[in-house]
PyMOL Python script that loads the backbone (N, CA, C, O; Angstrom):
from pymol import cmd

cmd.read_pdbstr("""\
ATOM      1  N   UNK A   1      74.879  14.681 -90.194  1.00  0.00           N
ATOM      2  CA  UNK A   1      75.114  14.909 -88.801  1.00  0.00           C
ATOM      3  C   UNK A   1      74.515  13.744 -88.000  1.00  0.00           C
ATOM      4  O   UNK A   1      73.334  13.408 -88.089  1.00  0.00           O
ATOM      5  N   UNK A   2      75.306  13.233 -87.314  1.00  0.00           N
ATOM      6  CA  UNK A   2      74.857  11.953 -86.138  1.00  0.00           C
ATOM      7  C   UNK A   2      74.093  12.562 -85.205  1.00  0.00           C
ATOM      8  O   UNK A   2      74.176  13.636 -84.609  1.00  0.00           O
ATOM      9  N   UNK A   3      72.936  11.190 -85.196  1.00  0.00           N
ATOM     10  CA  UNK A   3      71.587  11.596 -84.165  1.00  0.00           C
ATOM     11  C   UNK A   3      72.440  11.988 -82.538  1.00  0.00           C
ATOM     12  O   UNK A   3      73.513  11.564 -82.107  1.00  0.00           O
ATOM     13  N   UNK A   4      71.658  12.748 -82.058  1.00  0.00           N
ATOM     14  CA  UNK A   4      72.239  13.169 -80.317  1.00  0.00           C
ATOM     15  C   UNK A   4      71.324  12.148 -79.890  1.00  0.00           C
ATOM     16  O   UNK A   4      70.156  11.990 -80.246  1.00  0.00           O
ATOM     17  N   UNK A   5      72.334  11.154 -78.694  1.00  0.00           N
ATOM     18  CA  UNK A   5      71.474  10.210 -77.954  1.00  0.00           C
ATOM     19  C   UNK A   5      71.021  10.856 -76.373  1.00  0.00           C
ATOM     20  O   UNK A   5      71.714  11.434 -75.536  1.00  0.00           O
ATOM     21  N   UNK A   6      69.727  10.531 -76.369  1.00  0.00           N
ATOM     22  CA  UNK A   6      69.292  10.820 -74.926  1.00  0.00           C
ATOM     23  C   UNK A   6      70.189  10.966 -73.993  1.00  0.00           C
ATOM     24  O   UNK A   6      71.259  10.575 -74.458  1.00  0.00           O
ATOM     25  N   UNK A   7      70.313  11.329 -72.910  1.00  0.00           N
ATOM     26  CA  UNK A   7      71.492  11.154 -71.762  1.00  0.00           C
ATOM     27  C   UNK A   7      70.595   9.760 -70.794  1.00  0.00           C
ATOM     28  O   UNK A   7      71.123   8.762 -70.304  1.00  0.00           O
ATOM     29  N   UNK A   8      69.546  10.040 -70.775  1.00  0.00           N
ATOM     30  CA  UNK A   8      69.168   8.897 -70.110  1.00  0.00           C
ATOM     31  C   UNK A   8      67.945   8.042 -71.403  1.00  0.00           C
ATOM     32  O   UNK A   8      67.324   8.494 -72.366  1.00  0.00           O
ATOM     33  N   UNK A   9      68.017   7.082 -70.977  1.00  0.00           N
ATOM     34  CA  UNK A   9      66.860   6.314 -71.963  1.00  0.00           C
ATOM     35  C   UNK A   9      66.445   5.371 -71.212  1.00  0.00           C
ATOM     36  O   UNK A   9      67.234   4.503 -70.836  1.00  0.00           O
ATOM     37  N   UNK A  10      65.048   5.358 -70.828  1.00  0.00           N
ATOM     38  CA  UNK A  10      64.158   4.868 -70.011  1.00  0.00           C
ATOM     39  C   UNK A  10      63.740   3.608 -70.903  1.00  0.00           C
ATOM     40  O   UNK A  10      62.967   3.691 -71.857  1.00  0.00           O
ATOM     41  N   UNK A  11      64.278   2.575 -70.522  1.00  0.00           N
ATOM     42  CA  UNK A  11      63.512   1.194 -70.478  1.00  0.00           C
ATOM     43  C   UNK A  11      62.361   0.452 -69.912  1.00  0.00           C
ATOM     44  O   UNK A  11      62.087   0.321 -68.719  1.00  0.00           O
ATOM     45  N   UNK A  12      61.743  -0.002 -70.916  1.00  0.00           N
ATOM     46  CA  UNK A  12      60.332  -0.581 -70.205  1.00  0.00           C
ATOM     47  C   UNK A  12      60.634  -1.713 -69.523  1.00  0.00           C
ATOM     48  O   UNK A  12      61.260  -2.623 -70.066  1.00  0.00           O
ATOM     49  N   UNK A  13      60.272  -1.766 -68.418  1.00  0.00           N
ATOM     50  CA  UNK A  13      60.499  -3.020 -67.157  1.00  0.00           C
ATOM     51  C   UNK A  13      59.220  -3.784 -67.427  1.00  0.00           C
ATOM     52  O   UNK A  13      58.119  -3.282 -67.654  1.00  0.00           O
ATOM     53  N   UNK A  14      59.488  -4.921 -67.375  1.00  0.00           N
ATOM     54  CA  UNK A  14      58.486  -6.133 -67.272  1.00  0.00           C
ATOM     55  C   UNK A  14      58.783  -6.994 -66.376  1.00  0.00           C
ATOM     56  O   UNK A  14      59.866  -7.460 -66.024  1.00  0.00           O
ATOM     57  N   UNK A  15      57.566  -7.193 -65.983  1.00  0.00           N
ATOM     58  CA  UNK A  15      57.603  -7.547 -64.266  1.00  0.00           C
ATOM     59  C   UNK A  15      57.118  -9.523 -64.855  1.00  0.00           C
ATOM     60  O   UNK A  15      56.238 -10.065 -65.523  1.00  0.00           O
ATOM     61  N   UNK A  16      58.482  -9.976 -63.991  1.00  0.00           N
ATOM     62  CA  UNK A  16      58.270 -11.222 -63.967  1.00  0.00           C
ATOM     63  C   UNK A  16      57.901 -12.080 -62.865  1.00  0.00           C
ATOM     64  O   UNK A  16      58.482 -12.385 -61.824  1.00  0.00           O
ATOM     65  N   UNK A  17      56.325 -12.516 -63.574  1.00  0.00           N
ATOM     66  CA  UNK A  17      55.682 -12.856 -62.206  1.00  0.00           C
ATOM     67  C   UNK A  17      55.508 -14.359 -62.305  1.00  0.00           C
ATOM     68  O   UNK A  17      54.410 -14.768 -61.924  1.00  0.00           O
ATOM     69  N   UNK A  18      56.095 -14.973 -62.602  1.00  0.00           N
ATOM     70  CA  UNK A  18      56.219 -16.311 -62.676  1.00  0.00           C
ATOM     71  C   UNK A  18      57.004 -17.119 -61.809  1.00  0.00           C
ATOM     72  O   UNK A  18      56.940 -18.345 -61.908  1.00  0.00           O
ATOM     73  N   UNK A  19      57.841 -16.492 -60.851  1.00  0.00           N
ATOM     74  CA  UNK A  19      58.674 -17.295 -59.848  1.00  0.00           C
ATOM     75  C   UNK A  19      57.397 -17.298 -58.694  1.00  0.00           C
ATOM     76  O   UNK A  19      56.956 -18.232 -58.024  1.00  0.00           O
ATOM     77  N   UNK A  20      56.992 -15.845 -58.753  1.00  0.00           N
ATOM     78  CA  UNK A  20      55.984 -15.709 -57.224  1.00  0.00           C
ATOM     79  C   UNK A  20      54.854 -16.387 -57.867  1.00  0.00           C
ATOM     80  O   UNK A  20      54.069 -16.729 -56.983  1.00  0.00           O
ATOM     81  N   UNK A  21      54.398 -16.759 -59.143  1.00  0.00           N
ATOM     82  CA  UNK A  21      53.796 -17.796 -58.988  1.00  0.00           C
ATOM     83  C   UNK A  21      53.756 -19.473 -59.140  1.00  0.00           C
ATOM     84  O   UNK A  21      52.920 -20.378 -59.144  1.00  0.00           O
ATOM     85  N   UNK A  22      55.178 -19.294 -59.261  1.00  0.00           N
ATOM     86  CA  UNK A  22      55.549 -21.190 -58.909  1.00  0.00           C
ATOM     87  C   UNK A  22      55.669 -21.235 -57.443  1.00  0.00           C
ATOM     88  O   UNK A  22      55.374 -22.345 -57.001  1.00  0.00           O
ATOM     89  N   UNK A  23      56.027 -20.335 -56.515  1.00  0.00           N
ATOM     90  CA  UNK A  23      56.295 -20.422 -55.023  1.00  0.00           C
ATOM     91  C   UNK A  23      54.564 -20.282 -54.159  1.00  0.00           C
ATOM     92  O   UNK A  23      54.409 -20.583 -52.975  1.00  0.00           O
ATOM     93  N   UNK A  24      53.771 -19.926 -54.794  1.00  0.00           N
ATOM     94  CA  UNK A  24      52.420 -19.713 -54.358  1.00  0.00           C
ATOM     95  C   UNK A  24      51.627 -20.756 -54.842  1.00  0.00           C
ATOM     96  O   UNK A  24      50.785 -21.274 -54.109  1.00  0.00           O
ATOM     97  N   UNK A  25      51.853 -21.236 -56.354  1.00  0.00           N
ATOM     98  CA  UNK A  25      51.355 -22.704 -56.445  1.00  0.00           C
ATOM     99  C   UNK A  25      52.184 -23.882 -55.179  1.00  0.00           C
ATOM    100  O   UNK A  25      51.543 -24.748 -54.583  1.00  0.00           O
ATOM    101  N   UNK A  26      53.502 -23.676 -55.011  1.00  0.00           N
ATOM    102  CA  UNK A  26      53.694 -24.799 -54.137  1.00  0.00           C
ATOM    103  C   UNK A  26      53.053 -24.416 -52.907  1.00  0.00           C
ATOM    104  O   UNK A  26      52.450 -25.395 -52.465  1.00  0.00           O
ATOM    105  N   UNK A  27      52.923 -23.374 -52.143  1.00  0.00           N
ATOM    106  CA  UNK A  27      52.465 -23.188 -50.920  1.00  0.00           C
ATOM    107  C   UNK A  27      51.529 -23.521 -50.346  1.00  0.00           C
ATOM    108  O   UNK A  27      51.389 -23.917 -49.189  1.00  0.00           O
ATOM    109  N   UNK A  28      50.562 -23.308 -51.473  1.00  0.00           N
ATOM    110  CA  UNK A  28      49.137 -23.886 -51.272  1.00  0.00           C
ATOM    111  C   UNK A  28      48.873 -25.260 -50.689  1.00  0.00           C
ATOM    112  O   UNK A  28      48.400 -25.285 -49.553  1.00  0.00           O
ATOM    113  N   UNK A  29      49.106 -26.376 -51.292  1.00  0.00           N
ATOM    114  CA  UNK A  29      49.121 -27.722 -51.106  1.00  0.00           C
ATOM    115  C   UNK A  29      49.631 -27.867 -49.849  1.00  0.00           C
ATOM    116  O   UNK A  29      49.093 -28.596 -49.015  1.00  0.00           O
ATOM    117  N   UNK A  30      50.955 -27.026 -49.569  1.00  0.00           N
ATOM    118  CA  UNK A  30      51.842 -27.240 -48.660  1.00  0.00           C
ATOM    119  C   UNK A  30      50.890 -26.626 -47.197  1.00  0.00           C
ATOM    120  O   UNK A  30      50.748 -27.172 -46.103  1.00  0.00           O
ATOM    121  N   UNK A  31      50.469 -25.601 -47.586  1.00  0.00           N
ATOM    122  CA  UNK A  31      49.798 -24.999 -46.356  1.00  0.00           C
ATOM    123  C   UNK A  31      48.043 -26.255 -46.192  1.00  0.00           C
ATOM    124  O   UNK A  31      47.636 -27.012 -45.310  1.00  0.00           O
ATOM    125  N   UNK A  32      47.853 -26.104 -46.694  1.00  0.00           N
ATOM    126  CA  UNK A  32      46.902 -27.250 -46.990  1.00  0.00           C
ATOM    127  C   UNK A  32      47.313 -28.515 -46.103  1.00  0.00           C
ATOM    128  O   UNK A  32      46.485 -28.926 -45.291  1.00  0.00           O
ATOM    129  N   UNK A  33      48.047 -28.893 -46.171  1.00  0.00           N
ATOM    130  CA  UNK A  33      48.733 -30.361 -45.475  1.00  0.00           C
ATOM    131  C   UNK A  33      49.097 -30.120 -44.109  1.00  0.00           C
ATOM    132  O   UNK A  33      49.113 -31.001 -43.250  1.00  0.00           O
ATOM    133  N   UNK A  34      49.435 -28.728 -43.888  1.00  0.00           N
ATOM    134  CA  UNK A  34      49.919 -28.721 -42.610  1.00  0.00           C
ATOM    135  C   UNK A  34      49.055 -28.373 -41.949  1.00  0.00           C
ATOM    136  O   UNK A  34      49.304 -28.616 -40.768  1.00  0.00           O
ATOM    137  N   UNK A  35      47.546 -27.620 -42.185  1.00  0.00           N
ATOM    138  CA  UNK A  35      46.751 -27.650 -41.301  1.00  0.00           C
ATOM    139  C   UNK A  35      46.260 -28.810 -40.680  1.00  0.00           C
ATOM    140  O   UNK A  35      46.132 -28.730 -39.458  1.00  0.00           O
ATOM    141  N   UNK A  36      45.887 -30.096 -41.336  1.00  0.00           N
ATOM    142  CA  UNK A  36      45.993 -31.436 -40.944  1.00  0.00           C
ATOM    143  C   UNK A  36      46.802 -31.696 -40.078  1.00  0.00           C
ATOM    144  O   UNK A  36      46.196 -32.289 -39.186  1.00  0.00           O
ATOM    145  N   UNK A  37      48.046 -31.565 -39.786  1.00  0.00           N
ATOM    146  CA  UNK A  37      48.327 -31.924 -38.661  1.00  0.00           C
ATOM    147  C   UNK A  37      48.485 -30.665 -37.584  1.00  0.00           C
ATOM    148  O   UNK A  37      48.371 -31.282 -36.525  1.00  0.00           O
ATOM    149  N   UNK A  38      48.638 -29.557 -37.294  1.00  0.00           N
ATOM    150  CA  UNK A  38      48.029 -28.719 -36.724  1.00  0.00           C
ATOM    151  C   UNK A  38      46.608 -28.540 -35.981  1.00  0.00           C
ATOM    152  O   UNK A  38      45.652 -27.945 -36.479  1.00  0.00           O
ATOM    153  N   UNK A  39      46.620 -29.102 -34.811  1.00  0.00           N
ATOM    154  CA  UNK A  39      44.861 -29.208 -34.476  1.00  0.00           C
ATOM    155  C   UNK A  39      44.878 -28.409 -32.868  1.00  0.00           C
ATOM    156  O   UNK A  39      45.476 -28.489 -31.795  1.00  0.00           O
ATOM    157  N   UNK A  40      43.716 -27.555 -33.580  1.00  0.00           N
ATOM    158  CA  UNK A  40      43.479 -26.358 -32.424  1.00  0.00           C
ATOM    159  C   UNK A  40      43.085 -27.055 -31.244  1.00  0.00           C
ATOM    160  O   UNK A  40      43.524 -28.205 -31.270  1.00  0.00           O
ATOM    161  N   UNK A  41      42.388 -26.785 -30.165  1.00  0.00           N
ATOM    162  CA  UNK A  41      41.244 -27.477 -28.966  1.00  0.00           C
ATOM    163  C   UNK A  41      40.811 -26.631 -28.544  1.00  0.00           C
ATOM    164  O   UNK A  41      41.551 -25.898 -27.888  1.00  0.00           O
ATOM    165  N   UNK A  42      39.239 -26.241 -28.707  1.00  0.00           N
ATOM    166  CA  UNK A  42      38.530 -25.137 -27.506  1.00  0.00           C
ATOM    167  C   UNK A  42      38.018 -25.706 -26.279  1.00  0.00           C
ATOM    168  O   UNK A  42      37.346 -26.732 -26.178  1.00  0.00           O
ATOM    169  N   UNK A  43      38.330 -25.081 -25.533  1.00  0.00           N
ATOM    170  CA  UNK A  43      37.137 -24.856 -24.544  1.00  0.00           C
ATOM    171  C   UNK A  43      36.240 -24.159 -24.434  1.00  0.00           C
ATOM    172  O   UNK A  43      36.654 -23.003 -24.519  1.00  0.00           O
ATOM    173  N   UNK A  44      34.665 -24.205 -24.212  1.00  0.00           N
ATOM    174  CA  UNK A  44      33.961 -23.719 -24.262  1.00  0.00           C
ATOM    175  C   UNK A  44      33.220 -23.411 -22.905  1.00  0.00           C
ATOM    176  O   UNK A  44      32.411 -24.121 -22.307  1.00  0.00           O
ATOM    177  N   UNK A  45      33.811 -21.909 -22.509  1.00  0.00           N
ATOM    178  CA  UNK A  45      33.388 -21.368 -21.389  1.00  0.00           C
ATOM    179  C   UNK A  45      32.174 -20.277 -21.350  1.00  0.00           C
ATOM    180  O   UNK A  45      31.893 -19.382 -22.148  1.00  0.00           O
ATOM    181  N   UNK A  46      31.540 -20.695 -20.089  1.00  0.00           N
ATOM    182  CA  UNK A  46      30.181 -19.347 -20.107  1.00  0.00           C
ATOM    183  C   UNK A  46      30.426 -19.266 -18.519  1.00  0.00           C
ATOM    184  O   UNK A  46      31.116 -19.946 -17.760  1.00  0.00           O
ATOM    185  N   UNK A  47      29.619 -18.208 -18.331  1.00  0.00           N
ATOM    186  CA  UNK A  47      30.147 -17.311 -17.001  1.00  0.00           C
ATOM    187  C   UNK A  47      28.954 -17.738 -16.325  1.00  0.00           C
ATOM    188  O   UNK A  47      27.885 -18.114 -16.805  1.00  0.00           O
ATOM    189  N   UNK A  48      29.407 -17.587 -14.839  1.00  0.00           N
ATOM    190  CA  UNK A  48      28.019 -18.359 -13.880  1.00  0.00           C
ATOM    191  C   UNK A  48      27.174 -17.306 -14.115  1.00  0.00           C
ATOM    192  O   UNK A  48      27.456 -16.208 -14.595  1.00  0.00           O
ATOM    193  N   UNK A  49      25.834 -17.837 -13.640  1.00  0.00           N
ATOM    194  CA  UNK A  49      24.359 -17.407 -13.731  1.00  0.00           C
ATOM    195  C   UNK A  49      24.091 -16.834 -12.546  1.00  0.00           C
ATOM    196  O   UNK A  49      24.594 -17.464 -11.616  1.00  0.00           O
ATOM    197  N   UNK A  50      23.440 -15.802 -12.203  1.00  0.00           N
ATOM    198  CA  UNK A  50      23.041 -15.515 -10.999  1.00  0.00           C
ATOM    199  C   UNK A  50      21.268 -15.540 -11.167  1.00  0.00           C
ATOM    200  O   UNK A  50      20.502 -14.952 -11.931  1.00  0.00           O
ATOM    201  N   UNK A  51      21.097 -16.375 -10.221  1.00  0.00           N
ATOM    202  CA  UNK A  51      19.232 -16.109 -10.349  1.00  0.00           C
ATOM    203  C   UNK A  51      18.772 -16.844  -8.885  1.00  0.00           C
ATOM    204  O   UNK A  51      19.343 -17.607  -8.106  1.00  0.00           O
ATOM    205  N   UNK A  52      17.795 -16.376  -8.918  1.00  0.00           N
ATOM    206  CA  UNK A  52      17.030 -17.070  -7.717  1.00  0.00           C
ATOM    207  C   UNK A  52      17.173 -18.214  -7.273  1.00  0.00           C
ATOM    208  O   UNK A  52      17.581 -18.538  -6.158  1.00  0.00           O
ATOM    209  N   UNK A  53      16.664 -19.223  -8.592  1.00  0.00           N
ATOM    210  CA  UNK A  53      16.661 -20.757  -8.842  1.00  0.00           C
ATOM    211  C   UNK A  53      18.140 -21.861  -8.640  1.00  0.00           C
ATOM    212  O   UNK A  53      18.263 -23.086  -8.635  1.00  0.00           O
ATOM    213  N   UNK A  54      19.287 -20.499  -8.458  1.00  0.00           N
ATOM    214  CA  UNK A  54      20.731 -21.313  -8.494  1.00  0.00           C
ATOM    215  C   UNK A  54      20.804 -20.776  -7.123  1.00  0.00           C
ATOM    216  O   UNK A  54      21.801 -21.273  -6.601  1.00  0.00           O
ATOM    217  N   UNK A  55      20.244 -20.045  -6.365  1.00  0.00           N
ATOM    218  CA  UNK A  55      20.744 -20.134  -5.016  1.00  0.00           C
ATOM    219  C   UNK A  55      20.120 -20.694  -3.839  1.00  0.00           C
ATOM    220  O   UNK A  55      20.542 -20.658  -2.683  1.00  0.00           O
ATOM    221  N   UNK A  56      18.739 -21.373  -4.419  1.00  0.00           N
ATOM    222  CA  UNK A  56      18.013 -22.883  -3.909  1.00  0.00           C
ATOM    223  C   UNK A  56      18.312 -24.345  -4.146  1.00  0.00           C
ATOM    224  O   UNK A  56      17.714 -25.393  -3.904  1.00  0.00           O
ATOM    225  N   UNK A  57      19.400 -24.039  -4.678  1.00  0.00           N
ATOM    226  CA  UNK A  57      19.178 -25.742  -5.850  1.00  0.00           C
ATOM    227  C   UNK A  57      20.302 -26.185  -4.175  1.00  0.00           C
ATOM    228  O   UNK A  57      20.931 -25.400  -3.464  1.00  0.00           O
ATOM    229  N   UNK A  58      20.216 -27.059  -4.103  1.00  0.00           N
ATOM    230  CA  UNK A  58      20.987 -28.014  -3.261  1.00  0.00           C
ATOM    231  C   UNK A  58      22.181 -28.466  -4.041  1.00  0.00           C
ATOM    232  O   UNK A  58      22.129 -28.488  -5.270  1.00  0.00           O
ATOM    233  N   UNK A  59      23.845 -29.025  -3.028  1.00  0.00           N
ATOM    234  CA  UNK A  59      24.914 -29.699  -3.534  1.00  0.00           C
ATOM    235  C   UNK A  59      24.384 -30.848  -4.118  1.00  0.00           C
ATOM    236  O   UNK A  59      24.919 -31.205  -5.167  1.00  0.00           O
ATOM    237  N   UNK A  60      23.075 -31.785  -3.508  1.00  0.00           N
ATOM    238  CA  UNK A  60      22.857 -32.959  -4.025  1.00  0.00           C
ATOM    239  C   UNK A  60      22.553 -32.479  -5.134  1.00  0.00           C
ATOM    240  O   UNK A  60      23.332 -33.067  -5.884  1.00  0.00           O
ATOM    241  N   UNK A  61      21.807 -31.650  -5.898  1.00  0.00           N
ATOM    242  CA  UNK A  61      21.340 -31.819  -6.808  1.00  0.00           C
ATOM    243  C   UNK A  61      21.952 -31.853  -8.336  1.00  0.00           C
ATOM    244  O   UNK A  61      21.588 -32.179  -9.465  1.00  0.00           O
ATOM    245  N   UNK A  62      23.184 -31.279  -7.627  1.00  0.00           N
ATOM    246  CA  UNK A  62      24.237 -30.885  -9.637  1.00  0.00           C
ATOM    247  C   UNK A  62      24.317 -32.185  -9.674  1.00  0.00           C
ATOM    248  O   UNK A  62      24.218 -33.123  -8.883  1.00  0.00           O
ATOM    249  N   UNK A  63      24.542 -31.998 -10.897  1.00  0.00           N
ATOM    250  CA  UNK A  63      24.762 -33.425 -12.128  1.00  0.00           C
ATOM    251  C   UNK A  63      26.207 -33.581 -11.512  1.00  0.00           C
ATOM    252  O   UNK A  63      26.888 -32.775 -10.878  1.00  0.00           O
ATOM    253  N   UNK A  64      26.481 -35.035 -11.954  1.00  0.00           N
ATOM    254  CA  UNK A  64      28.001 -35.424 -11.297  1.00  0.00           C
ATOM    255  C   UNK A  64      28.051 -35.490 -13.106  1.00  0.00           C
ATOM    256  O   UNK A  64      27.256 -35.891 -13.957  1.00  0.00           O
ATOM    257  N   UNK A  65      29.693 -34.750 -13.154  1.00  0.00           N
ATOM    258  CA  UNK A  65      30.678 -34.549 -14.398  1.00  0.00           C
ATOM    259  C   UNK A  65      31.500 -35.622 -14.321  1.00  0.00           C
ATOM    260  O   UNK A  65      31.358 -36.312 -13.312  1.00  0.00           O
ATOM    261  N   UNK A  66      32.234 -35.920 -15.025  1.00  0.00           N
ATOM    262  CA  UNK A  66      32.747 -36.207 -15.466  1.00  0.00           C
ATOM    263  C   UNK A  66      34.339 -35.445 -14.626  1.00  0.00           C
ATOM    264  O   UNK A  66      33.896 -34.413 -14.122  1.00  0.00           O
ATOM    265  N   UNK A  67      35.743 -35.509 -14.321  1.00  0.00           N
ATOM    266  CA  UNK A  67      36.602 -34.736 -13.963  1.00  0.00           C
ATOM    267  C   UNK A  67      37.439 -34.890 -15.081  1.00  0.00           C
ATOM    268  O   UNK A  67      37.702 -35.890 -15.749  1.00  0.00           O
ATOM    269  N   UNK A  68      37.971 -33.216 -15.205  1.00  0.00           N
ATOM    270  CA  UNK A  68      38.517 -33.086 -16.571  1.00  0.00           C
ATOM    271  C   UNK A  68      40.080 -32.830 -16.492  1.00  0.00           C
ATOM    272  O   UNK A  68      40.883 -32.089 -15.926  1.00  0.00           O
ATOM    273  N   UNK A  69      40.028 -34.095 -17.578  1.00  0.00           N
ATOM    274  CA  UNK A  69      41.985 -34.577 -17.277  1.00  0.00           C
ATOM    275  C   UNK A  69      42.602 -33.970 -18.676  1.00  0.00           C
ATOM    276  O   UNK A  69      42.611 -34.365 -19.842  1.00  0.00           O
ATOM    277  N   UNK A  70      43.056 -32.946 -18.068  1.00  0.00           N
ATOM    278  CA  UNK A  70      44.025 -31.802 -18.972  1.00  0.00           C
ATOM    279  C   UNK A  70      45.654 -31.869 -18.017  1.00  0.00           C
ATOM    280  O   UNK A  70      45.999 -31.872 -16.836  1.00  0.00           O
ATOM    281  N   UNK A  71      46.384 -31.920 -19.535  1.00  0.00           N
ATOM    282  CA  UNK A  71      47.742 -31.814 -19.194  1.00  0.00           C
ATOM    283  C   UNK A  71      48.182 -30.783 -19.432  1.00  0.00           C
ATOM    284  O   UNK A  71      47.594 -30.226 -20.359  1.00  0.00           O
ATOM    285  N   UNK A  72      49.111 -30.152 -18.938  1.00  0.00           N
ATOM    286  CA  UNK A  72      50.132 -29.264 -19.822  1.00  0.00           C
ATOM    287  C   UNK A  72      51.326 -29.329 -19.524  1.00  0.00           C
ATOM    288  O   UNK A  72      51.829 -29.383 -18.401  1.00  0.00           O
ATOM    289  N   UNK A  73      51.942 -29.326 -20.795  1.00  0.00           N
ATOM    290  CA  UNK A  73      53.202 -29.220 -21.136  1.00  0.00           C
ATOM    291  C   UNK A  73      53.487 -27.878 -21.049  1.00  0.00           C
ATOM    292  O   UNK A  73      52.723 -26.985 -21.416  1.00  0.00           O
ATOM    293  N   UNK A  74      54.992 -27.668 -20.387  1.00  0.00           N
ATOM    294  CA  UNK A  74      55.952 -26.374 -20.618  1.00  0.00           C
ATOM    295  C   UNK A  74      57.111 -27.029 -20.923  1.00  0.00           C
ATOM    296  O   UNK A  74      57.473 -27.996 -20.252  1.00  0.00           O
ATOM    297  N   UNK A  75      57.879 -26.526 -22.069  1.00  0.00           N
ATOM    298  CA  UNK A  75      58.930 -26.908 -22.582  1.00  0.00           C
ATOM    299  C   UNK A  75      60.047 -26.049 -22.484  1.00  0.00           C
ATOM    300  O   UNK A  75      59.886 -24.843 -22.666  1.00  0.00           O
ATOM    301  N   UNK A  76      61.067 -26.476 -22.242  1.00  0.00           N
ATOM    302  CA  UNK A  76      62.551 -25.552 -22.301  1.00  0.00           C
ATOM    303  C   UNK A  76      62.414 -24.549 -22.798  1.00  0.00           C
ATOM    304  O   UNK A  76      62.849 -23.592 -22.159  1.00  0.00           O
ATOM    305  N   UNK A  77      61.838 -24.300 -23.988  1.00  0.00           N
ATOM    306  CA  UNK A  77      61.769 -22.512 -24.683  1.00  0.00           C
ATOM    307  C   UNK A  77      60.742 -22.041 -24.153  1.00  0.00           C
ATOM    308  O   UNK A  77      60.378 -20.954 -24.603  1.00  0.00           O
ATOM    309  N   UNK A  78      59.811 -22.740 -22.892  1.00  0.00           N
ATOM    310  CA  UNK A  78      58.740 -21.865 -22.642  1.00  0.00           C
ATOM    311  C   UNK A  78      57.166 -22.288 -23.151  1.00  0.00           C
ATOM    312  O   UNK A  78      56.081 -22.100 -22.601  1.00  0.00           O
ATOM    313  N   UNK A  79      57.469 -22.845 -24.253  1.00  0.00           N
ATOM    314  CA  UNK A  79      55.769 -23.185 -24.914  1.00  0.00           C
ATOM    315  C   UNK A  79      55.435 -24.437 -24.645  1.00  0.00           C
ATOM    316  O   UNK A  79      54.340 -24.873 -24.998  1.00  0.00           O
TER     317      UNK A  79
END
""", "prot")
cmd.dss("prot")
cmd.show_as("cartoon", "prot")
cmd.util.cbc("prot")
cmd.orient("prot")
């Protein structure tokens, strides 16, 4: 008498992880390079002081700055 075959027969899946890791070896380098040219700029802000001593000080007395030459660009899409 011939064996009865399963109706279903479950195959073992093996997970091929070798594309996601040729695409993650290239990324790296790649992300790597582009932070180099990507360059943030802070400004570094603090909030006025209130005290005794800042509401005696005289106009003569602040330090003369420097005037700060910032551009900005807005571009057709907005950024």
């Amino acid at each position: 008498m011939p064996k009865k075959r399963k109706k279903f027969e479950e195959e073992e899946i093996v997970a091929d992880l070798l594309p996601v890791m040729n695409v993650m070896f290239l990324m790296i380098p790649l992300l790597l390079a582009a932070m180099e040219y990507a360059s943030f700029a802070s400004i570094n802000v603090s909030p006025p002081r209130f005290s005794a001593a800042s509401a005696e000080k005289k106009p003569d007395d602040a330090p003369k700055e420097k005037p700060l030459n910032l551009k900005v660009l807005v571009l057709e899409d907005g950024f």
